[in-house]
C-alpha positions in Angstrom: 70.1 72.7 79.6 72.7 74.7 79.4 74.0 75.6 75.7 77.5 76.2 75.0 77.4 76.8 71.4 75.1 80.1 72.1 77.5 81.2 75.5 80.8 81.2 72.6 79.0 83.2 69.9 77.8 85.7 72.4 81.4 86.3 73.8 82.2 88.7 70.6 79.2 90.9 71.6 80.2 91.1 75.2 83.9 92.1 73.8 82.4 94.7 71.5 80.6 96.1 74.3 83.9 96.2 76.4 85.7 97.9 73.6 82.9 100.8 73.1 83.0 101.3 76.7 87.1 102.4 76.6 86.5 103.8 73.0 83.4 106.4 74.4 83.4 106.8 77.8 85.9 109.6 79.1 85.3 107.9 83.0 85.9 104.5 81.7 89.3 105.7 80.2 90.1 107.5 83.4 89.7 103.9 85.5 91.6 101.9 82.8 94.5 104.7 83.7 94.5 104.2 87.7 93.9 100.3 86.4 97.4 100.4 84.8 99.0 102.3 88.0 97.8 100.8 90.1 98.9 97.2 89.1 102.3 98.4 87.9 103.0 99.9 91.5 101.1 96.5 93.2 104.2 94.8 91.1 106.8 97.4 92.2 105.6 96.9 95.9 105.1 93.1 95.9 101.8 92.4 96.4 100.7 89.1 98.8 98.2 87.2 97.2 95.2 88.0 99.1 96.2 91.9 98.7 96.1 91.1 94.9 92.7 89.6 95.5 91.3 92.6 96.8 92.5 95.0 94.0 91.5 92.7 91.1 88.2 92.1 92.6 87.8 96.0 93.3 89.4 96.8 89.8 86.8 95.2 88.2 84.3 95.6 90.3 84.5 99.8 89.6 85.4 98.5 86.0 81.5 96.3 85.7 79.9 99.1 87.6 80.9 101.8 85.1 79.7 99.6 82.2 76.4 98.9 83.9 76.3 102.9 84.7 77.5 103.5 80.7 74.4 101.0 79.4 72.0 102.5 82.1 72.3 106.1 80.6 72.4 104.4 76.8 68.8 102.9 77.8 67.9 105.8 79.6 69.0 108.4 76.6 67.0 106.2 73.8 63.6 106.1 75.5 63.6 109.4 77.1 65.3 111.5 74.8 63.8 114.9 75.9 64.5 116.2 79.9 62.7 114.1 82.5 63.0 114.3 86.3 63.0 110.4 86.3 64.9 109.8 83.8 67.9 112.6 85.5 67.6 110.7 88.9 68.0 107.0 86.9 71.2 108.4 85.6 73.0 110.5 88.7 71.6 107.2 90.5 73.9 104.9 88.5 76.7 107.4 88.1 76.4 107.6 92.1 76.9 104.1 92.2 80.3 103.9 90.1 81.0 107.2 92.5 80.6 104.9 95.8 82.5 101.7 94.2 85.3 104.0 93.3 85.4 105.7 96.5 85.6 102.2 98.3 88.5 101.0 96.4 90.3 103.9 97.4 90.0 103.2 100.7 91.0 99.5 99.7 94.4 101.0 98.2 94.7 103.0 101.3 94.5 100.0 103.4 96.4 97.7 101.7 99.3 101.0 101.3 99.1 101.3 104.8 100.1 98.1 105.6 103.6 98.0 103.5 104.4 101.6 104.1 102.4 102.6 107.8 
């Protein structure tokens, strides 16, 4: 059964979470920036509605992806707090991951660019 009580009181934690992403992570702040320019110039432009679809979607796709990269090296950093081969590839793995998702919606702007100015 699904409880709704418990999903509400574990919406502050997820928000804390959010928040201490922006507040430490230098990366996180620098996709909040293109976050901000790029929907202020989807609004100068006039976005369709599918062409919004697919730069919310890869906003916060990059957005989830640097969070899940920001908790892997957390994890990572508490249990293997010396140098470890493992434990270097577990990180560049996941910051390799926010690397390709970023990349990707680049090419997403770049499509959606070329079709209003191409």
């Amino acid at each position: 059964m699904i409880n709704i009580q418990k999903f509400f009181k574990s919406i502050p934690f997820a928000w804390a979470g959010i928040i201490a992403l922006f507040k430490s992570e230098n990366n996180a702040k620098i996709h909040l920036v293109a976050m901000v320019i790029v929907v202020g110039f989807g609004f100068w432009i006039g976005l369709s509605e599918s062409e919004w679809l697919a730069i919310t979607l890869t906003i916060g796709g990059v957005m989830a992806m640097e969070a899940v990269n920001t908790a892997i090296e957390a994890l990572v950093d508490l249990v293997s707090p010396a140098f470890h081969p493992l434990a270097k590839k577990a990180k560049d793995v996941a910051a390799g991951a926010v690397l390709i998702l970023a990349i990707m919606a680049i090419v997403v702007a770049g499509v959606i660019l070329w079709n209003h100015f191409g």
